[in-house]
N, C-alpha and C positions, 0 to 999 in steps of 0.2 A: 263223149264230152262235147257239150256244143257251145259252141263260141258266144261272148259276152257279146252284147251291141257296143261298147265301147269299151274293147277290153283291153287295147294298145293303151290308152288312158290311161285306164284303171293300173296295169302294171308298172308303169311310171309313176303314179300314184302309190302303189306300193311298197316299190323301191323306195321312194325320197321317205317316207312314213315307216318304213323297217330299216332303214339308218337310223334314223334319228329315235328309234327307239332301241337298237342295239345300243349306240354309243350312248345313251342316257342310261343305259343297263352300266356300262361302263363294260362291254365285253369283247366290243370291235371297234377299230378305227379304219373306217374304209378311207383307199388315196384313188385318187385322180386316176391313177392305171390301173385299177382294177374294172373289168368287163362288166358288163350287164349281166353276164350269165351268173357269173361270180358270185353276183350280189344276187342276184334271184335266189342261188342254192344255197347260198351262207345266212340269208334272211327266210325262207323256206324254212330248213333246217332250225334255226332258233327259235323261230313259232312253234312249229313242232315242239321240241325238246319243252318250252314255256307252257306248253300244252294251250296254247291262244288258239290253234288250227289243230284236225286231225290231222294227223301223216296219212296219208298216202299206202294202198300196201304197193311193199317196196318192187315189187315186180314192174310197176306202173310210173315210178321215178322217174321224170325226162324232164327237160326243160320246159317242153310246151305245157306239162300237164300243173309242175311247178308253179308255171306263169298261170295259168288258167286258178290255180288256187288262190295264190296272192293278189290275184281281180278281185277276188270272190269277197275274200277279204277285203280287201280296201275300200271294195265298194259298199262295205257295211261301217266303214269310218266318218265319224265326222269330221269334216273341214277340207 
C-alpha cells in the first residue's frame, strides 16, 4: 500500500465528509469524545456496508489500511 502525497489531509477530509454523510443518512450521531479511529472504522464500515467503497478483505482490516482507503476516497470528492 503506498502512501498518498497528502493523505493526513485527505483523511481529515474524510472523516469531516463521512460525518456528515452518516448523520444526513440519519444513522449516527458522532459527539466530541469519540476518537479519530472510531470514526475512521464506523465511517469505513458504512461505506462499505452503502456499497460507496469496496471493503477491504477482512484479513487486511487495520487502521492504517482503513485510513489509506478513506484518502482514496475523499480525494475523489468534490469540495
Amino acid at each position: 500500500m503506498k502512501k498518498l502525497k497528502n493523505e493526513k489531509e485527505l483523511v481529515k477530509k474524510a472523516i469531516a465528509l463521512g460525518m456528515a454523510y452518516g448523520e444526513k443518512r440519519g444513522v449516527v450521531e458522532f459527539e466530541a469524545t469519540d476518537s479519530a479511529a472510531e470514526k475512521v472504522e464506523y465511517i469505513y464500515r458504512l461505506l462499505v456496508h452503502d456499497e460507496v467503497i469496496q471493503a477491504l478483505p477482512e484479513d487486511q482490516v487495520s487502521q492504517p489500511s482503513m485510513q489509506h482507503k478513506l484518502a482514496i476516497w475523499a480525494s475523489k470528492q468534490k469540495g
